[in-house]
N, C-alpha and C positions, 0 to 999 in steps of 0.2 A: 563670885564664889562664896563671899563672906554672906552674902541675902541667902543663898542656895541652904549653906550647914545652918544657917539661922533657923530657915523654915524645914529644915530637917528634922533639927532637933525639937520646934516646937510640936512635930510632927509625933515622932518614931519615941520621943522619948520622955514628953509632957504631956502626950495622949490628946495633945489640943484640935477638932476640928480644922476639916480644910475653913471651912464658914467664918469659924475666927481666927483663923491665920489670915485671911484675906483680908477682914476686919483691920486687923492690926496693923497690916502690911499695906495695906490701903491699892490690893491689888483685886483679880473675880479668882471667885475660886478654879474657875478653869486653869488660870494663870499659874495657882499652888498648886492646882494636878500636875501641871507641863513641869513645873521645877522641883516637886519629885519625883518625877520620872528621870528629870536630867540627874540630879544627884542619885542618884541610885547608877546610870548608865554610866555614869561619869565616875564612878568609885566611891564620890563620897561619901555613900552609907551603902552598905553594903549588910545586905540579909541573910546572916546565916541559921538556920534552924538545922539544928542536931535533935532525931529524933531516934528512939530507936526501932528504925524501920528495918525490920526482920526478914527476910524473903522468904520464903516456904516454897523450896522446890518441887517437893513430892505433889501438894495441892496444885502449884504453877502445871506442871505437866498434867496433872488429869482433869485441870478445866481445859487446857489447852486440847487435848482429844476429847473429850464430851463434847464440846460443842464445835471441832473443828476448826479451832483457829491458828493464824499463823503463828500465834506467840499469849500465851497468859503471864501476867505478873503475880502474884499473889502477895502479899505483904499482912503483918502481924497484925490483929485489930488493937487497939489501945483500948486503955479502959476509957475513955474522954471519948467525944464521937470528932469533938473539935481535933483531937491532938491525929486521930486514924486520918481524917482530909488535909491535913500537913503533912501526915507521910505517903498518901498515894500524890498527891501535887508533888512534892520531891521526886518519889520516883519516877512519877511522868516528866517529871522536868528534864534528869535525866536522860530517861529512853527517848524526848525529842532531840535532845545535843547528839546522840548515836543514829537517829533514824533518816537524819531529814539530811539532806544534800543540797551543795551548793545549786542554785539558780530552779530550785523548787516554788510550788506554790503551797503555802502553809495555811489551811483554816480552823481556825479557832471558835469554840462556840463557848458556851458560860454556863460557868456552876461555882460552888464555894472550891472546892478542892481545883479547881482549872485557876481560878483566880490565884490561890496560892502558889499552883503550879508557875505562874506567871510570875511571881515574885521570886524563886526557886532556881528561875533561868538564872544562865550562868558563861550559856555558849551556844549561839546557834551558828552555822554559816549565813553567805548571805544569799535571802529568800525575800518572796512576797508573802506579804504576811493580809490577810483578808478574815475580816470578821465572817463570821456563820447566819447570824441571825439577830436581829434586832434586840432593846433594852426593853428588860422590866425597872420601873418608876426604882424599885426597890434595890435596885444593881448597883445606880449608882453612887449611894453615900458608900458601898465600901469599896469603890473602884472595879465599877464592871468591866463588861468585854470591851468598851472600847481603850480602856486603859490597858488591857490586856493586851491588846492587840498592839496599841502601839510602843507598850515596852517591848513586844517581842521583836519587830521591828527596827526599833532601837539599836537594841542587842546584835541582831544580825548585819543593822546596816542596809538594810533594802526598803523597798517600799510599803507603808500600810495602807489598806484599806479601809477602813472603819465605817461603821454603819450609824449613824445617825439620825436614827428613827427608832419605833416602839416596836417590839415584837408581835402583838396583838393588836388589830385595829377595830373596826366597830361594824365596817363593813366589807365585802370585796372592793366596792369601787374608790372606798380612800385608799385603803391599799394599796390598789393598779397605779394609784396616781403617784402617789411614795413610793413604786419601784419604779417608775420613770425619771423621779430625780438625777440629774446626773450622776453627784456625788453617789447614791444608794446602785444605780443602775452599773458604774463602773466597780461596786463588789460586785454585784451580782453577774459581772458580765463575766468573773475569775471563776466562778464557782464550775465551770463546765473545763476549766486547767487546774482543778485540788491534786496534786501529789499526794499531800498526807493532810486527813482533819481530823482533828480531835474534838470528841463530843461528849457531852455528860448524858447521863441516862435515870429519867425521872419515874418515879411512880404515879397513881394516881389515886392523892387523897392530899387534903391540906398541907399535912408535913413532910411528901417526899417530892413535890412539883409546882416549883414556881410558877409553872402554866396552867397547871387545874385551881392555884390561888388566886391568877388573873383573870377568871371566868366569872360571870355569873350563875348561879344556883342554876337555873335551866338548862343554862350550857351543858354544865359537869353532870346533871342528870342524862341531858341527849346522849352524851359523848359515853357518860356509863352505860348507859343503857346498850348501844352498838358494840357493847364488850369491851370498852378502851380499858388497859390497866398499866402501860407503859407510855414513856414519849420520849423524843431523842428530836431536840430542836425542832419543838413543836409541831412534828410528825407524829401520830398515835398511831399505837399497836395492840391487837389484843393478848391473849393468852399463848397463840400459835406463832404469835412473830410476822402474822400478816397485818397489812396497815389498815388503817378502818380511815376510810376518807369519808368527809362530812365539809361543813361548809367551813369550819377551820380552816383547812386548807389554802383557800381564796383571804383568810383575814390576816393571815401573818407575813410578817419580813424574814426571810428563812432561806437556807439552801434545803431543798428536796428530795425526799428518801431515793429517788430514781437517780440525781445527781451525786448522792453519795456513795449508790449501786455501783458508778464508775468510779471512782478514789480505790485508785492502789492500795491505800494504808489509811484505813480508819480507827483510831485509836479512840477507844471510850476509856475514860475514867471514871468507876462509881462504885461507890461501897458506904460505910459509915453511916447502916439504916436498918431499917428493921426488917423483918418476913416479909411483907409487902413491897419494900424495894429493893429486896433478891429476888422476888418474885417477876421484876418488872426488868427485873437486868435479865434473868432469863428470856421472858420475852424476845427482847429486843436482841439479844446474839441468838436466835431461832430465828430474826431474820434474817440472818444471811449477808446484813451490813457491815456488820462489824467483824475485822481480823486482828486486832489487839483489845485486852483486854485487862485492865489496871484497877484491880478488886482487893478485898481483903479476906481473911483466911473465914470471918464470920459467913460474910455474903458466899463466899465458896463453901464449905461444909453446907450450907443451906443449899445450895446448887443442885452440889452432887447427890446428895441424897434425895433430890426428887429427877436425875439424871441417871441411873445406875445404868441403861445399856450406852448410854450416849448417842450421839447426834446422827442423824441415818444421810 
């Protein structure tokens, strides 16, 4: 316990890298990931963010009818874009302690606001908890999905899944072989029993899509060019909310826009962007995947007003 609040604290409250805690500690940084996650599950540091995250019912209800869905959140935008992805993460953090039910299957996909959401947790029951889709290079210095996944697990006490491989590969057939791994082939084998997943929803341009970042220049042109302006775990959509399938498809480690067609309860969380990724959240609830909806009041006004009869 005494090594745990040690690396806690050089953690949470000296600002110190996992890199040189591990240095110090003469331990891998994996090791500092595992033991704050224990301290955190275990009480010893405990994350509270008090933000003031404002609800907006009036907006909540008319994205919820515009686009048909089972339930909208709508929350206050903050002036910070950082401080708005701390309050929809809280809120979603939330709305999964109310939604998810014992001996569920829970999947998790990654974005900033899902990360924080993950810190946020507070109470789940107990569930399997199964990653979405594979890492970007860039996820994990600030604790990606599979840290994600396995605080949530943690927390509930059930089993995790975690995906340990790369979201983008280079071809189909490294790919095919990375979903045959055990380890990877046993999320993947969950992904056809998701109860409830929760997914982030990207645009497409440098600043709103980890996945248009991880492309080469030709890719992002192909993938523009077919109309792509949204993505939802590595899934591309165009303007209309239909999917534009390309050789993407075969490159990634991913659950599938058809496999999320079936999930009861697909929660997206996304907001804290600009016209282009309202634009792309529209998209993607015109597909028809998504039944929650955990936005803020900017990304709503921008909506609605290009929504005015609503969703047919």
């Amino acid at each position: 316990m005494v090594r745990l609040a040690a690396i806690a604290r050089r953690f949470y409250l000296d600002g110190r890298s996992k890199v040189e805690i591990a240095e110090e500690f003469g331990l891998s940084r994996f090791k500092v990931a595992r033991d704050l996650e224990t301290a955190r599950s275990s009480g010893i540091v405990r994350i509270d963010i008090r933000l003031p995250a404002r609800l907006d019912g009036e907006l909540s209800e008319r994205m919820r009818a515009a686009f048909g869905l089972r339930r909208a959140i709508v929350v206050d935008a903050l002036d910070d874009p950082r401080d708005t992805r701390r309050a929809l993460g809280s809120v979603a953090a939330r709305l999964l302690s109310e939604i998810v039910r014992p001996d569920e299957v829970l999947g998790l996909a990654w974005s900033r606001s899902l990360q924080l959401m993950g810190l946020d947790m507070v109470d789940l029951p107990r569930c399997t908890v199964v990653q979405l889709n594979g890492v970007l290079s860039e996820q994990a210095e600030g604790g990606g999905s599979v840290e994600t996944v396995r605080r949530a697990a943690a927390l509930s006490g059930g089993p995790a899944y975690p995906i340990y491989a790369p979201l983008i590969l280079p071809d189909a057939a490294t790919a095919a072989t990375l979903r045959a791994d055990p380890g990877i082939a046993s999320a993947f084998a969950h992904f056809d029993r998701l109860t409830t997943a929760v997914v982030a929803i990207g645009g497409w341009d440098e600043r709103n899509s980890t996945v248009f970042q991880a492309l080469d220049p030709d890719s992002r042109a192909r993938y523009t060019a077919l109309g792509v302006c949204a993505e939802m775990s590595a899934q591309l959509f165009d303007a209309d909310g239909q999917q534009v399938h390309s050789d993407l498809d075969e490159r990634v480690i991913s659950v599938r826009a058809d496999q999320l067609r079936r999930v009861p309860e697909v929660v997206a969380v996304a907001g804290a962007g600009d016209e282009a990724k309202a634009r792309a959240i529209g998209a993607a609830l015109r597909s028809g995947l998504v039944s929650t909806l955990v936005t803020d009041d900017a990304v709503a006004r921008l909506l609605l007003d290009g929504e005015p009869t609503g969703r047919e």
